[in-house]
C-alpha positions in Angstrom: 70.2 -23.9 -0.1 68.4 -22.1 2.6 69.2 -18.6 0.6 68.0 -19.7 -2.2 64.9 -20.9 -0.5 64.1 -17.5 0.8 65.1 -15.8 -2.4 62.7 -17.2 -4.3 59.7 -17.4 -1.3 60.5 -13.6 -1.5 60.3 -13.4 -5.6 57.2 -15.3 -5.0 55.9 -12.9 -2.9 57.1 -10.3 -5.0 55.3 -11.7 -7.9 51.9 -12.0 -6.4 51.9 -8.6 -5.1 52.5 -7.3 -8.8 49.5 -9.4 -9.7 47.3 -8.5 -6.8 47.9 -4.7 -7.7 47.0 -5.1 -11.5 44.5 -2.8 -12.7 40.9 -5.0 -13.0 38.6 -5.4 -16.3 36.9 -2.0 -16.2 33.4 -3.0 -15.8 30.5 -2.5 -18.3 28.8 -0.5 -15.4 31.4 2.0 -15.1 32.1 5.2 -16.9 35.2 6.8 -17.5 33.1 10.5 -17.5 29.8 11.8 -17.6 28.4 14.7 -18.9 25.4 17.5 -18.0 24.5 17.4 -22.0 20.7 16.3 -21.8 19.1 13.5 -23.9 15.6 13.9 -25.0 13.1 11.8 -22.8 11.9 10.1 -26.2 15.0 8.7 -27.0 16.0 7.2 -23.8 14.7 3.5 -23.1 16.2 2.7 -19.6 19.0 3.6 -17.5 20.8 2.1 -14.5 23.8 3.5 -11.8 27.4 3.1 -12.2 28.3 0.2 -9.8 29.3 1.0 -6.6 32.6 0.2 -6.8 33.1 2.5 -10.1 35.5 5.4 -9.9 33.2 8.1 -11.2 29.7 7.8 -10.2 27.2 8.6 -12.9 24.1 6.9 -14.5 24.0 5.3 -17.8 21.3 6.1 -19.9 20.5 3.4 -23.1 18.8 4.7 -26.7 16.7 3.5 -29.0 19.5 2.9 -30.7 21.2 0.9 -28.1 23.8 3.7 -27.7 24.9 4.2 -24.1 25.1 7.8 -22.3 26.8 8.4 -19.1 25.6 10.7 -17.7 26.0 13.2 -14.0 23.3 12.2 -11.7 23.5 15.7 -10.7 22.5 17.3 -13.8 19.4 19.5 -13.6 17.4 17.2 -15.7 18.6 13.3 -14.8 15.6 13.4 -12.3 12.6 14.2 -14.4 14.1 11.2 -16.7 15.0 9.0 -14.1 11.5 9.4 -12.6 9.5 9.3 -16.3 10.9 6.2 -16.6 10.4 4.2 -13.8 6.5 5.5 -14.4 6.9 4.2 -17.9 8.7 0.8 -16.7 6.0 0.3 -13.7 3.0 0.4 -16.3 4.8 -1.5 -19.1 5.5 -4.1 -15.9 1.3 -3.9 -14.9 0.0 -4.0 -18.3 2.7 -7.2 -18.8 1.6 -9.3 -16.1 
């Protein structure tokens, strides 16, 4: 009895450990790549950073079209876009409120 006890606390163990190590929902905030190719300004509506916690670091870049773009922060020209449109969102933000 006492085998079979610690048989199946080990199985149990076992078990958890296979579940504890499963791979996790791959969050919307992640990319599996980015790319240099460059979006014109116009199209883009808003970006935000991969989560921390993401496996490739990058920044996701939404259209007009609601299409989304990941992108390498250390392209040439992420800057320039990332800072035209905080400028665009801090005076849509003023005129708002």
């Amino acid at each position: 009895m006492r085998n079979l006890c610690a048989l199946l606390f080990v199985l149990l163990l076992c078990s958890l450990q296979l579940v504890s190590s499963a791979p996790l929902a791959r969050s919307p905030n992640c990319c599996p790549s980015v790319t240099d190719k460059k979006i014109p300004l116009k199209k883009v509506v808003s970006y935000k950073h991969t989560d921390s916690d993401c496996a490739v670091k990058g920044i996701i870049f939404k259209t007009v079209a609601g299409k989304r773009f990941c992108i390498n922060p250390d392209a040439v020209w992420v800057s320039s876009h990332v800072v035209a449109l905080d400028v665009k969102m801090k005076v849509f933000y003023k005129s708002d409120h």
